[in-house]
N, C-alpha and C positions, 0 to 999 in steps of 0.2 A: 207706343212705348210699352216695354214688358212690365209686368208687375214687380221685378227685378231694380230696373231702371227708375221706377217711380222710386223705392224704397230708396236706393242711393241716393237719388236728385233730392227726399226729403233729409234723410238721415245728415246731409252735406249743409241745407238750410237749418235743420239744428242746430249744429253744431256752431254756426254761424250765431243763430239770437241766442244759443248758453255765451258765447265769447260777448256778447253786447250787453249782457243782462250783467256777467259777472263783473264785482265791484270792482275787480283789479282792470278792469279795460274798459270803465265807463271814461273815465276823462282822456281815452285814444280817441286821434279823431277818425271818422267814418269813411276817407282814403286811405288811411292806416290798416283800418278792419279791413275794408276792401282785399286792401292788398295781401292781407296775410292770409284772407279766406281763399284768393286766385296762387295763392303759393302751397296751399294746403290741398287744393282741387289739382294743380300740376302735377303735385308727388303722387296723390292717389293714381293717379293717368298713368304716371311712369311708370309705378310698381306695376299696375297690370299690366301693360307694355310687355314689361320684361318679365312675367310669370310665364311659367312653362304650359302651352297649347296657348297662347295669345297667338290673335290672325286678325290682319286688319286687312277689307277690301282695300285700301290705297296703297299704291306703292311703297316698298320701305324706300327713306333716304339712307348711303351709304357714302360716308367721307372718303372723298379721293386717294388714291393710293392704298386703301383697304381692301379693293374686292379680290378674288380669289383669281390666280392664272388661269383658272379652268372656264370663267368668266370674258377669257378674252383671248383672241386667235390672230396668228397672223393671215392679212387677208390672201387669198390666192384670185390671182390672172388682177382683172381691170374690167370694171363693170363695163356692160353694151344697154344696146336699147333692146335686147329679146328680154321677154318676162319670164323667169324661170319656172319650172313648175319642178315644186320640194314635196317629197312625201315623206314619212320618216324614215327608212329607207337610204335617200336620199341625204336626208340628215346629219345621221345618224354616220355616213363615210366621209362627207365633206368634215366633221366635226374630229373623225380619226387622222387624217390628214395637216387639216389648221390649227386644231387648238393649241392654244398657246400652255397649257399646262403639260399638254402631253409632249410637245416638242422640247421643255427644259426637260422633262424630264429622261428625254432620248439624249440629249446631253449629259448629263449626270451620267448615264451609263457610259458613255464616251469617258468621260470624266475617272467613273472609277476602271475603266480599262485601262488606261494610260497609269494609274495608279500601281495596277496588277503588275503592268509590265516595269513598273520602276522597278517596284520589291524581287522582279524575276531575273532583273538585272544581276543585282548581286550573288546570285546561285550559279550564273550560264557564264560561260565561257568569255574571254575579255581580250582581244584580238588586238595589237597595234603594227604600224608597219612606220617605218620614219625613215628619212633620207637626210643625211647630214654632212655638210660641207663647214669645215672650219679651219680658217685662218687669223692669227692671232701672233702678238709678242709677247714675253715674260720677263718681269722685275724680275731677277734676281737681286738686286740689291733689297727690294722689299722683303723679300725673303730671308736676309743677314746673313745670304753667303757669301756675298764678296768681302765681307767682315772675315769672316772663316778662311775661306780660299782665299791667297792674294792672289792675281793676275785675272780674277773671272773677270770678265766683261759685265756690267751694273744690268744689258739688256740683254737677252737672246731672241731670235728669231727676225723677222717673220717666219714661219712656218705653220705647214697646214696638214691636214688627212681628211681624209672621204669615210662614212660610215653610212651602209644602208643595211636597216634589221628589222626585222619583226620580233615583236615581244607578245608571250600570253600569258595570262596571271587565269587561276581558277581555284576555285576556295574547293577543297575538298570535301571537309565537312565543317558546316557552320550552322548550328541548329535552330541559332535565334533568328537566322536569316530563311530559314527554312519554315519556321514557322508563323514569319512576316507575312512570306507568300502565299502560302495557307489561309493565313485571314484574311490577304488580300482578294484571295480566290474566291472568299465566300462572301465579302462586300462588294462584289462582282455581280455574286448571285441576287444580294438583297436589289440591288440597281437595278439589275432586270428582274425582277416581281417587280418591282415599284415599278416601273415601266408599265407592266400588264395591269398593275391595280390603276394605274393614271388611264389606262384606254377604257377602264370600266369606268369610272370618273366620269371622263368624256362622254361614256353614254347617258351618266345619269344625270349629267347635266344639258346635254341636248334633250335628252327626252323630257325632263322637264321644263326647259324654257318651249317644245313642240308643245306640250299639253297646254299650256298657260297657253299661248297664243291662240290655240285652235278653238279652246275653255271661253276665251275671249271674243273669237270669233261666231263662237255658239249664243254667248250674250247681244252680242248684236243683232242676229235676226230674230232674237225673240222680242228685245226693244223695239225693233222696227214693227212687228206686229204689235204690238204693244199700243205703237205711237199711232197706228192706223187705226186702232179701236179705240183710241182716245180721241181723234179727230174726228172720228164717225158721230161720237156721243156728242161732242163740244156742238158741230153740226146739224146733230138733228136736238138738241136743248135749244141752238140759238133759233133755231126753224120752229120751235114750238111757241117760245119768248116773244117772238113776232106774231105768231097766232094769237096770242094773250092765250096759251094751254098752260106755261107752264113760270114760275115766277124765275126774277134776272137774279136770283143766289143758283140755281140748277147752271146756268148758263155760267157762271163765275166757276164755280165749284168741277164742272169742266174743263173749261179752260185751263184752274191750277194743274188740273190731273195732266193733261195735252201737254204743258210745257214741263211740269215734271218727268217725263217718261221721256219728251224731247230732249234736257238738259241730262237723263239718263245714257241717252244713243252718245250724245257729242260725249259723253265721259267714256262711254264703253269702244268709240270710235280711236278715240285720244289713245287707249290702255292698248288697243289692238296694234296702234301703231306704235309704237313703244316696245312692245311686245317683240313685234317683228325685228326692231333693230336690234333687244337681247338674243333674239335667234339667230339671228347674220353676224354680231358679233363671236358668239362661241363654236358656230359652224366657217368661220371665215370666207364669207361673202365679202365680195370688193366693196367698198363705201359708197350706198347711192343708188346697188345695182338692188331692181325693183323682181320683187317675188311673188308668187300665191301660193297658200299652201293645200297640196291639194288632199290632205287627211280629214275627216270627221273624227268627232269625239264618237270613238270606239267604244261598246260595250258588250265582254264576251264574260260570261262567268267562269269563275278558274275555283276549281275544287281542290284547297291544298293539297297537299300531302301531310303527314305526321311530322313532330315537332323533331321529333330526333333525328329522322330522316334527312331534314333541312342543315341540321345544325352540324351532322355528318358531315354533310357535302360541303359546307362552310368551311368548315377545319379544313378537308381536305384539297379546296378548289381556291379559295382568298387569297388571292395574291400579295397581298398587305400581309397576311399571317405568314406568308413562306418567305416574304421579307424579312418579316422580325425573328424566324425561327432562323434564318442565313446570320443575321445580323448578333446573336447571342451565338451561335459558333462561332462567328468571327471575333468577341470581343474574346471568347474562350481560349481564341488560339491568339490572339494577342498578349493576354492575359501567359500562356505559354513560354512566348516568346521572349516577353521581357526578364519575365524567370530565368533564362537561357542564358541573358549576359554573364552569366555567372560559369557556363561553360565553357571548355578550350575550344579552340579551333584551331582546323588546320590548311594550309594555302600553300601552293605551289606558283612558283614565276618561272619563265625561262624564256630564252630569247637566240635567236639565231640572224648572224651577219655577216656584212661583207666590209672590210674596216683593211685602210691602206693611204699611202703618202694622193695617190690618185685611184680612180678607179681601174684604172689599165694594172697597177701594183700595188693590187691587194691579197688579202686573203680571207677564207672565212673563220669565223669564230664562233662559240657558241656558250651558255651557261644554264641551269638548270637548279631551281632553290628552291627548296620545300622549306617551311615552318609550321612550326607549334606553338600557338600562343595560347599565354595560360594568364588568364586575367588574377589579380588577388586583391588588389584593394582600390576601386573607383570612386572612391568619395561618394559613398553610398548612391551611385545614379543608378543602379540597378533597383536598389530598396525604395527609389522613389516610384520608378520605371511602373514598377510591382502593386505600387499603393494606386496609381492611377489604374493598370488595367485593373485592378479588382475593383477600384469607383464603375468603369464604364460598364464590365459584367454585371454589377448589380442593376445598375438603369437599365440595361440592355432586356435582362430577365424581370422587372419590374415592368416594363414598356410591353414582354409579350403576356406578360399576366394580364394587364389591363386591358391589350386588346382581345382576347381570348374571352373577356366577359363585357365586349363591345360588342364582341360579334354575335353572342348569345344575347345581346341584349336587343339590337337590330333586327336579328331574325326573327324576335319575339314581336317587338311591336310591328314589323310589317305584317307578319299575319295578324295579329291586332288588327291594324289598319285595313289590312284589306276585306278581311270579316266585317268589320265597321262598316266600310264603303260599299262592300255587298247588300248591304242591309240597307243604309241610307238609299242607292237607288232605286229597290223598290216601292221603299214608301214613299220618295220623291216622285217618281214614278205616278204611282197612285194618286199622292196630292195633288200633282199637275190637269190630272181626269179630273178630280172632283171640283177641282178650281176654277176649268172650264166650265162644267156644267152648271155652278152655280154662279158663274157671269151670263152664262145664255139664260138662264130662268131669271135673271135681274135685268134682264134686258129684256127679255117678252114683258116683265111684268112693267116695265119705264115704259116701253111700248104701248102697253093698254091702260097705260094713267094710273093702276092699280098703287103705285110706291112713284117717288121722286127719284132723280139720279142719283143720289146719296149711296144708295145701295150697290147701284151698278160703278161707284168709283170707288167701293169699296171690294166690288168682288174683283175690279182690276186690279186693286193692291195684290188682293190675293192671289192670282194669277201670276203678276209678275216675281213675287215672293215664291212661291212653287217652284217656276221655271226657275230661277237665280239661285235655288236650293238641288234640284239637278242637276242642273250643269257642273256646280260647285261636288255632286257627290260622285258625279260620272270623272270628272278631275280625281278628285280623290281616291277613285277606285284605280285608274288606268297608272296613276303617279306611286302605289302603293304596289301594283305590279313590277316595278320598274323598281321600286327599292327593294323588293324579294328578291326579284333578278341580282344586284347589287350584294345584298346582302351575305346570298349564298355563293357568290363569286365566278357571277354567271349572265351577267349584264350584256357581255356583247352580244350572243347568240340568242339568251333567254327572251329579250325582252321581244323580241318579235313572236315569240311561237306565243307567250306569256297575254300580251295585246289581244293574239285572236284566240285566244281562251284554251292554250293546249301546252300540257303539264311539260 
């Protein structure tokens, strides 16, 4: 335990016997203390918890119906018995194809087309064609002229006529409707960004559920050497314990070590397969169908580029940002529009037919009506129209501000990050050298009686701390690539060239 760790574990028993000593909580009873001490130790927990760079090796728990679309894919085909082999590559297109965040989101574009074409409706031309046959009798009496005329008959008819016409209506100029379209045009456009920003999505949540697993897979065969050099020692302590060379605490004291590193594997075993199913989930693998993956944790150093460089190509490649720059013209020309009820407009109607007792004795006909309407008093729907689009302008241009120093903020700490994670690998790296060598000289020296296995189950700690500090930075490096990718809005392409270390 760190020297860190001691200081909380004491500072928390403090705080404990001040609460027992002090007069106001001497006549509580000591289940009471208990409990208040296990409610004062949980809060602490949470708060770290949820402090910003908090990472716990275990799995997070996440309540159902929480996790994110990009989390989950529709599956494609129906598992077999072949074992597939996934590289990321591989991945990386199955995941463009399945996931399920990217597919609503190719809907939503569907969604705001059909939108476009409503608002386009009312600008384009308005075509009808009708055929009409009618036969009918009339009140006159209901109408009060047989009141007037004596001798009319109270009914006339039956009687009938034929009517076949085409009618067109086309608004000439209608400016609010013009500028409907317009914003529809350009909520069209934010749809597809958001489309492309979701397939970047997609990468960086395949590539990171790829790293974890692979991250995972890298833990287990260092476990398993682990568990072999722990079995070795358990082996040749109980082989000495028998000789009467060496006393039954060495033989104990490996043993714990042996099933430690043992109950390590079955946890890193457990985490790999788990692992696997978040991968087949967001890449949409059929349910069941069994995989390998055939990547190693890659490590290529990548020599940034400059900050402004990055933060250039952001602005201009972000799909997200060309979104919200679509989506503030569109509330702009909404914002237009509504203004607009306030202006005339003008419509044309006109209709041409063929109208007779039968169709054999008819004739044609035809009419042709233009109008001018001139709006003057709507019970202020216009003024309200006005007050909303200038609400949704403001959020609109509020929403690209914030992401504009999201994106600057992103691109900052991935090169943060990946500076970090260049850094940690080599002196992971290095620890892992010096951690071996100072388990082989703890093992010559157990070997020649010189020290007890004490030593040598502590230079395995050390060992396996190295290795778990590795892996954990070569993660960290290759996951930090993958959010530069992202960041600068370049994830699909980038992250491959990015992996094998080329700008």
């Amino acid at each position: 335990m760190n020297e860190k760790g001691v200081l909380s574990r004491s500072s928390r028993s403090g705080t404990f016997s001040q609460l027992r000593m002090s007069p106001s909580f001497r006549n509580i009873p000591m289940t009471l203390l208990l409990l208040m001490f296990l409610q004062m130790v949980a809060a602490r927990l949470m708060s770290q918890a949820t402090a910003p760079g908090y990472s716990a090796q275990s799995p997070s728990v996440s309540l159902p119906g929480s996790q994110s679309p990009f989390l989950g894919s529709e599956p494609e085909g129906k598992a077999t018995s072949e074992v597939l082999q996934i590289d990321f590559k591989e991945a990386i297109g199955r995941g463009l194809r399945n996931n399920l965040g990217l597919l609503l989101s190719g809907d939503n574009v569907l969604s705001a087309r059909g939108e476009r074409w409503k608002t386009l409706s009312d600008l384009l031309p308005n075509v009808q064609a009708r055929v009409q046959e009618n036969v009918q009798t009339q009140s006159l009496a209901a109408l009060g002229l047989t009141s007037v005329f004596e001798g009319l008959p109270r009914v006339i008819g039956p009687f009938n006529y034929f009517d076949a016409r085409a009618s067109l209506s086309q608004s000439l100029f209608n400016f609010r409707d013009i500028e409907k379209e317009r914003a529809a045009f350009e909520s069209l456009k934010s749809a597809q960004y958001n489309y492309k920003d979701a397939r970047e999505l997609v990468v960086l949540a395949v590539g990171n559920a790829y790293l974890q697993a692979i991250a995972t897979a890298a833990r287990i065969e260092t476990t398993e050497a682990q568990v072999k050099s722990s079995r070795a020692l358990y082996d040749k302590a109980l082989d000495q314990q028998k000789a009467g060379l060496s006393p039954a605490i060495d033989t104990l004291r490996a043993q714990v070590e042996l099933q430690t590193r043992q109950q390590q594997l079955i946890v890193s075993r457990n985490d790999f397969a788990k692992q696997k199913l978040v991968l087949a989930r967001v890449i949409g693998l059929p349910p069941g169908q069994e995989f390998v993956l055939t990547e190693k944790a890659p490590y290529q150093s990548l020599t940034p580029l400059p900050l402004e460089m990055y933060l250039q190509k952001a602005y201009a490649s972000r799909s997200d940002y060309q979104a919200a720059l679509s989506q503030v013209r569109a509330a702009e020309l909404s914002r237009r529009a509504a203004a607009a009820g306030r202006y005339p407009s003008l419509d044309v109607n006109a209709n041409y037919g063929d109208i007779g007792v039968t169709p054999s004795h008819s004739n044609g006909t035809w009419q042709v009506n233009g109008s001018l309407n001139i709006p003057i008093f709507a019970g202020n729907k216009v003024h309200g129209e006005v007050l909303e689009a200038d609400a949704q302008l403001r959020q609109a241009r509020s929403q690209l501000g914030d992401l504009r120093g999201r994106i600057d903020y992103e691109v900052r700490t991935a090169l943060l990050d990946l500076s970090a994670a260049a850094e940690q690998v080599e002196v992971a790296r290095s620890s892992v050298d010096l951690a071996e060598q100072a388990l082989s000289q703890s093992q010559d020296r157990f070997s020649a009686g010189v020290a007890d296995n004490l030593e040598v189950v502590q230079a395995q700690e050390a060992v396996a701390s190295a290795h778990e500090n590795y892996i954990q930075s070569l993660y960290s490096h290759n996951l930090a690539k993958v959010e530069l990718a992202y960041a600068i809005g370049n994830a699909e392409e980038g992250v491959k060239r990015y992996l094998k270390g080329n700008q």
